[in-house]
C-alpha positions, 0 to 999 in steps of 0.5 A: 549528503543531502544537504539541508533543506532551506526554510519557507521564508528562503523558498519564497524569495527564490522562487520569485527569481527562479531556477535560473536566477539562482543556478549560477550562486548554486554552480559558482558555489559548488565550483569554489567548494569543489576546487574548480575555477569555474566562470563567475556568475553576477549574484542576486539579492537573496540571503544565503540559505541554510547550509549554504549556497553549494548544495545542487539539491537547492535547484529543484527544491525552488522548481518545486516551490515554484510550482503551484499546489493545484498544477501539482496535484492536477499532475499527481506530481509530489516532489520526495523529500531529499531525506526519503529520496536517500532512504529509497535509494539505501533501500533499493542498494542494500544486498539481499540474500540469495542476490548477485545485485551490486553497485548499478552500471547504469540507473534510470529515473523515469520521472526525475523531476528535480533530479533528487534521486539521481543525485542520491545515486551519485553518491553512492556511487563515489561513496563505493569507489567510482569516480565522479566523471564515470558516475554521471555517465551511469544516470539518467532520467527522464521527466516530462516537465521541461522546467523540472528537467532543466533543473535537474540537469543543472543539478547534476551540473552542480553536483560534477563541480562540488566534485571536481569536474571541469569543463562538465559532462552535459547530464542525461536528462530528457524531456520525453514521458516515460511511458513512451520509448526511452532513448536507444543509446542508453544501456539496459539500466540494472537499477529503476529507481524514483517516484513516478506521478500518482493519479487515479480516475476514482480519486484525483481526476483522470489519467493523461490520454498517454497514459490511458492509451498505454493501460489500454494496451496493457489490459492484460495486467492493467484494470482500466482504473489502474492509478498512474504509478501502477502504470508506471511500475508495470512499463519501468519493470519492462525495461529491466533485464534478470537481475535489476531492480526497481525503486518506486515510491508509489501509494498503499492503494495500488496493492489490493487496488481491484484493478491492480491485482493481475499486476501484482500475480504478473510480477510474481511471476517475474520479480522477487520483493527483495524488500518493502521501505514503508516510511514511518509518517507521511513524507508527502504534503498530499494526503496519501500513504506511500510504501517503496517495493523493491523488487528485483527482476528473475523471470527464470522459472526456477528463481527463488522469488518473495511474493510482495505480502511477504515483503510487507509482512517483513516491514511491518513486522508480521511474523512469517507464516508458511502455507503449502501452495496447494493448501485449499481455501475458504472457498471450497466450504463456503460463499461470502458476500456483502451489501452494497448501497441499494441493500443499505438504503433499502434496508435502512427504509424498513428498519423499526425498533423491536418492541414488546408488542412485535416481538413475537412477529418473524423480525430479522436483527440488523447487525452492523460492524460496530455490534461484532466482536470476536464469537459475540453480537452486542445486539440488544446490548448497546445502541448501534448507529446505522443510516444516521439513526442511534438505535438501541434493538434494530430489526426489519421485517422480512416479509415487507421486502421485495427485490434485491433487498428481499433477496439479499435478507432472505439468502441470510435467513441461514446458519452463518457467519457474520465478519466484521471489517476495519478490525486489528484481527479478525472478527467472526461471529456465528449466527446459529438459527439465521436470523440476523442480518448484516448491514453493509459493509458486514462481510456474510458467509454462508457455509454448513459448517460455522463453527469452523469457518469462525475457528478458522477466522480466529486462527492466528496464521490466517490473521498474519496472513490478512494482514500481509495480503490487505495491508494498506486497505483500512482506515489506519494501518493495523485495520484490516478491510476484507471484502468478500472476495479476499476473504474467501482465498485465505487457506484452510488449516491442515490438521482436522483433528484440532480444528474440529477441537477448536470449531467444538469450543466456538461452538459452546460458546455459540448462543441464538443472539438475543441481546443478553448473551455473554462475551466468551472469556479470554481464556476461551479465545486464546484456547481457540487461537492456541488449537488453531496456530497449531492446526497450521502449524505455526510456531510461538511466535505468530500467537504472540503477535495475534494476541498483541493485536488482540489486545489478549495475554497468554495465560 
């Protein structure tokens, strides 16, 4: 269906002679393959490309090329690939359970660019029965770009010939930004589906006035650095009634993006996630990871929705952990926090080695993520890198420090846990006398009640559910990134009774940290994870997943 994609060379001589110079090779072609005596078009010098010259998808592939690298990203414009355009739209078709979604009467394209998703769609809907003239009148897009909007009318041109259709039908193409009206004689689309522009004000320059303007006006479920695909989620899911469906491609970062966040409860509160496409590498020249939420719109009080960490958890194969709405979280038995730039600084100016001469002095430990592994602080035991320097027994005496950094190491001089970040599972470790201290980004949480705060940390479910809710923050995509305020609204197990058992064995194997203490064995932590998949009541299934990720067997 999508035909073959011409290699570099080919590209580049089409591009020097544009879109128009090769549309009519494109529709002559496409009228001879599909049987029309269309108009004759003079030829042009270029060697017939791969697959050949009746392909409609061969237009906006040369706009593409056509268009700098530089002008792309200053618009946050990636062109999908034809091969991930026909996953996101099987993705955004397929039936779900408990869905009376069918074969769409009408689908929208809010930034078509080239018009690859809306040829996609074409397909599908001959390939269910439609015929092709009824099928252009059922899509339409919009592109802000007037040389991507020409070319994309020239595809579905070309398409209507390959298929038969002659004198065409003139495509619904316009040149207009999506966030703005659409046009009021287009029906009420059952189907958003494509890949809006990505631009983000903290990354890759700022926001078009158009679109800031509209966030600004939309505050309600917009933080004012909101990435423009969110922007555009928000406006295309507005334009659906119950019952249709968006398809957007859009970047992991807008998930658990600060100003993303009331986006995200808002469409709970609207949408179920059907489903989560998350392509196995990068479809995109531009750095950036993508995933496709298709959510489908029931804004019924009593509609059965999926929240999108469920979706997710489904298509990275998280196994599902139920939680009772009410269920309390961390918050209600403990505080958590974390260091920012002047705590790291500060710190990193009155760092020194422990030494046998000050050792008896009152030094807190500096620990950083690399010293955390599961119920065990290497301090003291392996050399830590931190501002730059390799050392060996980091230490800070609290008595030299004043303002934000002293209050910072003195609201740690406590019983506490200390959490490491960009881990497969999570990480806790308990400080039982108060004397270490975490560097930025270490996660600190301070409660009267360690032990149990770590045994809830190593529960399995929890770890299912961090990896649901965080997907898409860590360096690769099994790290978790909590931050201090995500940590603390994970739940908190059901049964005391075994999460008391549990918090008594964190507890035995919990030592003042002094740099020769002992790791606590496997058999210890899959003991731990045991009791506490059990205290929330979790089944086989989710402990095996947390010991694949721990890296652990079962006994």
């Amino acid at each position: 269906m999508s035909g073959v994609r011409p290699d570099i060379n080919w590209l580049n001589y089409a591009a020097a002679v544009g879109v128009d110079g090769i549309a009519g090779l494109v529709l002559d072609a496409c009228a001879n393959e599909g049987g029309v005596a269309a108009a004759s078009h003079q030829g042009v010098l270029l060697p017939e490309p791969t697959g050949g010259w009746a392909n409609p998808r061969l237009l906006g592939w040369v706009h593409e090329w056509m268009t700098s690298a530089s002008d792309r990203d200053d618009r946050g414009a990636y062109y999908t690939p034809p091969d991930f355009a026909a996953d996101v739209v099987d993705a955004a078709l397929r039936p779900a359970a408990g869905s009376a979604f069918g074969i769409p009467a009408f689908t929208v394209d809010p930034a078509c660019g080239g018009g690859v998703f809306l040829l996609e769609v074409l397909d599908r809907l001959v390939s269910s029965g439609v015929d092709p003239g009824p099928a252009v009148g059922a899509v339409a897009g919009l592109e802000i770009d007037p040389g991507a909007a020409r070319a994309a009318r020239l595809a579905i041109q070309a398409w209507q010939l390959l298929h038969g259709l002659y004198p065409v039908r003139p495509p619904q193409i316009v040149v207009a930004d999506a966030l703005g009206g659409w046009p009021r004689s287009w029906p009420e689309p059952q189907l958003v589906v494509g890949n809006p522009p990505f631009a983000s004000p903290m990354k890759s320059g700022s926001v078009p006035a158009e679109a800031a303007s509209y966030r600004n006006h939309h505050s309600e479920v917009l933080g004012p650095y909101a990435d423009l695909a969110a922007i555009h989620l928000w406006r295309a899911s507005q334009a659906l009634a119950d019952g249709g469906r968006l398809a957007f491609v859009a970047p992991v970062s807008i998930i658990n993006a600060r100003d993303t966040g009331l986006l995200w409860k808002r469409l709970e509160t609207q949408a179920d996630a059907v489903r989560v496409l998350i392509p196995a590498s990068n479809p995109f020249e531009a750095s950036v990871q993508v995933f496709v939420p298709v959510l489908e719109m029931r804004r019924e009080a009593r509609s059965n929705r999926r929240s999108l960490a469920a979706a997710v958890g489904d298509a990275i194969g998280i196994p599902p952990v139920e939680v009772p709405l009410e269920t309390p979280t961390l918050v209600t038995i403990a505080n958590a926090t974390s260091g920012f730039r002047d705590e790291f600084y500060g710190l990193a100016e009155f760092a020194s080695e422990e030494t046998q001469s000050n050792s008896a002095q009152p030094l807190r430990k500096l620990v950083n993520v690399g010293s955390i592994d599961p119920l065990h602080c290497s301090w003291g035991q392996t050399p830590a890198r931190f501002a730059k320097e390799r050392w060996e027994r980091p230490v800070v005496d609290a008595s030299k420090l004043t303002g934000k950094v002293g209050a910072f190491v003195d609201r740690q001089n406590r019983p506490k846990v200390l959490v490491a970040t960009q881990s497969s599972i999570l990480e806790p470790v308990v400080d039982p006398v108060g004397d270490l201290v975490g560097i930025t980004p270490t996660l600190i949480v301070t409660t009267d009640r360690p032990s149990h705060v770590a045994a809830m940390l190593l529960a399995p479910p929890v770890v299912a559910i961090a990896a649901q809710r965080w997907y898409g923050t860590g360096l690769t995509a099994t790290a978790l990134r909590p931050t201090a305020s995500t940590l603390v609204e994970l739940p908190l197990p059901l049964d005391q009774e075994l999460w008391d058992q549990a918090a008594a064995l964190v507890d035995r194997n919990t030592d003042p940290v002094d740099g020769h203490q002992s790791a606590p064995s496997a058999a210890t932590l899959l003991e731990i994870a045991e009791l506490m998949n059990r205290a929330y009541g979790a089944d086989a299934d989710v402990l095996r997943w947390w010991l694949e990720r721990a890296r652990l067997t079962e006994a």
